[in-house]
C-alpha positions in Angstrom: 0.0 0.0 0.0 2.7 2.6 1.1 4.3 1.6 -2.8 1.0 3.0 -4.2 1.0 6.0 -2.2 4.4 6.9 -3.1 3.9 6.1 -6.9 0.6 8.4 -6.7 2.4 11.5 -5.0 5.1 10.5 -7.3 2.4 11.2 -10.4 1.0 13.8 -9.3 4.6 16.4 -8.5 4.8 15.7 -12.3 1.6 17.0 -13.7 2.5 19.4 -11.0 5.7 20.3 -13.3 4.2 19.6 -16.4 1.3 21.8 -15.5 3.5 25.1 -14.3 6.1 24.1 -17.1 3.3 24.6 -19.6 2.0 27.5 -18.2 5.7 29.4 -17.9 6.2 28.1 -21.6 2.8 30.4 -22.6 4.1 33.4 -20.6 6.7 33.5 -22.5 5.2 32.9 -26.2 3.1 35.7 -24.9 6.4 37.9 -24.0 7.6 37.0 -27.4 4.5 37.7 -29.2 4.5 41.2 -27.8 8.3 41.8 -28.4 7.8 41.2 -32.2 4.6 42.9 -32.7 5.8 46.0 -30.6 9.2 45.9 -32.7 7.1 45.4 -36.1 5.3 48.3 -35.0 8.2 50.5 -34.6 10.2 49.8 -37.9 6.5 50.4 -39.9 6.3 53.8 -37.8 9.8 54.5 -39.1 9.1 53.9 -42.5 6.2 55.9 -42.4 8.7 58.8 -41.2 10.7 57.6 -44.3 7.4 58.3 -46.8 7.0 54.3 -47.4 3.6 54.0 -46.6 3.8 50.5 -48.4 6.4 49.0 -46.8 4.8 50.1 -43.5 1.4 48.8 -44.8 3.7 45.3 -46.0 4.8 45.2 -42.5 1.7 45.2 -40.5 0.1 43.1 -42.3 2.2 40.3 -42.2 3.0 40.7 -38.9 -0.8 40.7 -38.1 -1.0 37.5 -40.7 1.8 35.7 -38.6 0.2 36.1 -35.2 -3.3 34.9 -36.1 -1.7 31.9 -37.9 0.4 30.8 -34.8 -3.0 31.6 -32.6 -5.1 29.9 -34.7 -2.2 26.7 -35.2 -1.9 26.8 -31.6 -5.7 26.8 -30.6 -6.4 23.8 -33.2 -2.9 21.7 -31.7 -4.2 22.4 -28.1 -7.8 21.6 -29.5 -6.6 18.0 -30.6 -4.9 17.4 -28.1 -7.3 17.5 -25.0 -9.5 15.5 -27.8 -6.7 13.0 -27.8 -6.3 12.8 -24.5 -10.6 12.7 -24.0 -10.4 9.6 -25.7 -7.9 8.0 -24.0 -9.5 8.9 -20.6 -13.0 9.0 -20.7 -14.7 10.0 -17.7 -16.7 7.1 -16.3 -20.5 7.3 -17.5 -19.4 9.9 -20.3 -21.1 9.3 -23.5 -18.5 9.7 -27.0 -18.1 12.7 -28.5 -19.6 13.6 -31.8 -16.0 13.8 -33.1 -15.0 10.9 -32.0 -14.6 8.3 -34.8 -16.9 5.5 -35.0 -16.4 2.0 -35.9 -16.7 2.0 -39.9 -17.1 -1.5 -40.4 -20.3 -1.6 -37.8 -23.4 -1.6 -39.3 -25.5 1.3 -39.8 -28.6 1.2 -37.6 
């Protein structure tokens, strides 16, 4: 019994890490998110000081492009994953979810 204890407090110090870990790691994407859009910002404000008005529009709009893309990447890789891990853990009594695939080869009924 005292093994099973010890394994259990054992599990849980690391989702304890993993959780913190994950959250630190999106702190910092956040950090780095800002530092880039804020630096973006700056060289288009200085090439609207320069009269390129095109190159400043060129910049903030792919800057703008690249952060909804990693958001959006991001949302749909966090997405599958708690779907992955859904499906490997179902809670007891929980019925499948709509997305979760079915077996093909069963008959329709």
């Amino acid at each position: 019994m005292k093994q099973v204890e010890l394994q259990s407090e054992h599990r849980r110090a690391l989702e304890s890490i993993v959780v913190h870990a994950g959250a630190r790691d999106s702190r910092l994407g956040i950090a780095a998110g800002v530092v880039v859009s804020l630096s973006c910002l700056a060289v288009a404000a200085y090439a609207v000081h320069e009269k390129s008005p095109g190159v400043a529009i060129a910049i903030v709009t792919t800057t703008l492009v690249s952060l909804v893309g990693v958001f959006v990447s991001g949302s749909r890789s966090s997405k599958q994953e708690r779907d992955q891990k859904a499906a490997e853990n179902p809670a007891p009594g929980a019925h499948p979810s709509p997305s979760t695939p079915t077996n093909p080869s069963a008959p329709a009924a």
